[in-house]
C-alpha positions in Angstrom: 13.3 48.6 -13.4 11.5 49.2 -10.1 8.2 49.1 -12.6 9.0 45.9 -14.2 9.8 44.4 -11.1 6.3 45.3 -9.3 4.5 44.1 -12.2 6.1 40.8 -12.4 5.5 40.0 -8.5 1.9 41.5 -8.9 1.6 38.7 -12.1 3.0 35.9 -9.5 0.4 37.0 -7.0 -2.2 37.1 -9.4 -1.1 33.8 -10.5 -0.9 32.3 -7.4 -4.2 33.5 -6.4 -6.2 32.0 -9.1 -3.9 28.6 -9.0 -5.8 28.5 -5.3 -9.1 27.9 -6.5 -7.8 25.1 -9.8 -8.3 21.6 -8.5 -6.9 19.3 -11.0 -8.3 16.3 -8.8 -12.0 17.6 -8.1 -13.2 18.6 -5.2 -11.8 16.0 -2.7 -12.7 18.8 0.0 -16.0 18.9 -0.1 -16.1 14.9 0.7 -17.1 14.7 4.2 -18.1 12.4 6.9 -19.4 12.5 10.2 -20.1 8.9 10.7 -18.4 5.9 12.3 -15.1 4.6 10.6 -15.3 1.2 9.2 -19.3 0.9 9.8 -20.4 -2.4 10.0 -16.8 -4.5 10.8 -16.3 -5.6 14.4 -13.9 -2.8 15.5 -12.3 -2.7 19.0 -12.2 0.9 20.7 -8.0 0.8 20.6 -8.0 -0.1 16.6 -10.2 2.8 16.1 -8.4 4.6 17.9 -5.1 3.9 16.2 -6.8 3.9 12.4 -8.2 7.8 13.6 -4.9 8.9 14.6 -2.8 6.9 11.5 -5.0 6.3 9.5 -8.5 8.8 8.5 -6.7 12.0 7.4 -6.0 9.9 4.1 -8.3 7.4 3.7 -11.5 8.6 4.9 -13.8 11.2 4.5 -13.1 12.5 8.3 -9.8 14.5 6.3 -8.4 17.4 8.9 -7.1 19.2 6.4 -4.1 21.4 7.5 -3.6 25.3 6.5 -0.9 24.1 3.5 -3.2 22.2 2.0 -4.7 24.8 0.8 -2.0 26.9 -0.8 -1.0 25.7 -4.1 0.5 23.7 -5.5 0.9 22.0 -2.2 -2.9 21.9 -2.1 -2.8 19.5 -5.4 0.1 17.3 -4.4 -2.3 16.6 -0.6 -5.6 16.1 -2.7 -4.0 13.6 -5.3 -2.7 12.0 -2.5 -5.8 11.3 -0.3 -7.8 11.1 -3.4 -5.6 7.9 -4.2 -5.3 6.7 -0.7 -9.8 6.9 -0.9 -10.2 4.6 -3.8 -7.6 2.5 -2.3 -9.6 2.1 1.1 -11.8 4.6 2.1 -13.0 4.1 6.0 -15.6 6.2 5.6 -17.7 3.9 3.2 -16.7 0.5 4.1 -20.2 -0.8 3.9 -20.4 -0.1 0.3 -17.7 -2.8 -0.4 -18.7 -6.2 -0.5 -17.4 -8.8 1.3 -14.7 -9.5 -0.6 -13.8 -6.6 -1.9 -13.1 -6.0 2.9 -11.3 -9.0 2.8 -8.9 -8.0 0.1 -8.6 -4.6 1.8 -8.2 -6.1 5.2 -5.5 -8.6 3.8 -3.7 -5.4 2.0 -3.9 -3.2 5.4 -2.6 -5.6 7.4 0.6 -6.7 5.1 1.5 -3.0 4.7 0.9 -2.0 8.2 2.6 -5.1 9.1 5.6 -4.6 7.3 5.7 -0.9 7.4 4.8 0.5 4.1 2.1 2.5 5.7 1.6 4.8 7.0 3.6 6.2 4.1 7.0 7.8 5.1 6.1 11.2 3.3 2.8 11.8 5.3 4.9 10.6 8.7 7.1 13.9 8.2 4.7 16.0 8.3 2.3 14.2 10.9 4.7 12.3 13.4 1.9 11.2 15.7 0.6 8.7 12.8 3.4 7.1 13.2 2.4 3.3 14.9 4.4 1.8 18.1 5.2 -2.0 17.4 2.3 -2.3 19.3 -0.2 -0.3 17.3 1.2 -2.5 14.4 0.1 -5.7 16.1 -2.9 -4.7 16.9 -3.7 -3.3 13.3 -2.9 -6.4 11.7 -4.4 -9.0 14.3 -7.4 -7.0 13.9 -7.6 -7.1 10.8 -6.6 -11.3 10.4 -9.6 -11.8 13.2 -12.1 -9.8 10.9 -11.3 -10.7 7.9 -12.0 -14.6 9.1 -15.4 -13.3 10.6 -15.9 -12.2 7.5 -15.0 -15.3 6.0 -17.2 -17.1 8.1 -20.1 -19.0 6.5 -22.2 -17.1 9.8 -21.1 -13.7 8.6 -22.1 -15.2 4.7 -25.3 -15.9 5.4 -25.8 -12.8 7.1 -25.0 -10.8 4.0 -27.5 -12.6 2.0 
């Protein structure tokens, strides 16, 4: 009994072992970026300041990924995760979008900030500190109403051209 019992935990370590190193999203990890969030918009310091403390760890490449995330199958439910939140909006390549591909993410960011769909209630219980003061919420979303109006600006138009 003692035998059969031994084997079966040294199978589930095994297992769990080599489940560490499957990655049924890709290699979300190994995305990573040292430059500025949202380069290119017109970003006061206190909005980046609130969008790296609410909002990078999901959808950017400046991810601090904590020690769970990389025990499975915790590790695949976190990389799905910021893997989705990335090709929603991903701060860290915001000058790849056009111009109104920023508007439309502008418009989306502030209506969910605004109305308190994000950040999402699941990440909030694990990170509190994401979580924004009324404040943080008006200055998310009239940021992003005064950018995306630069934006819509026949000045900043021309400028893309």
């Amino acid at each position: 009994m003692k035998r059969r019992l031994r084997g079966g935990l040294a199978g589930i370590a095994l297992l769990s072992f080599a489940c560490a190193f499957i990655h049924p999203v890709g290699v979300v990890k190994a995305r990573h970026s040292v430059g500025p969030l949202l380069a290119g918009a017109e970003t006061p310091a206190a909005v980046t300041g609130v969008l790296e403390r609410s909002c990078q760890n999901c959808h950017s490449e400046r991810t601090l990924w904590p020690w769970y995330s990389y025990v499975p199958p915790f590790s695949w439910l976190i990389e799905n995760d910021v893997d989705q939140a990335r090709k929603h909006m991903n701060l860290s390549r915001w000058q790849e979008y056009t111009t109104d591909q920023q508007v439309e993410i502008l418009s989306r960011m502030g209506a969910e900030v605004r109305s308190r769909q994000m950040p999402v209630p699941r990440y909030l219980s694990l990170h509190p500190a994401a979580r924004l003061s009324d404040s943080d919420v008006k200055q998310l979303y009239d940021w992003s109403h005064r950018e995306r109006r630069r934006l819509a600006s026949p000045a900043a138009a021309s400028a893309q051209e």
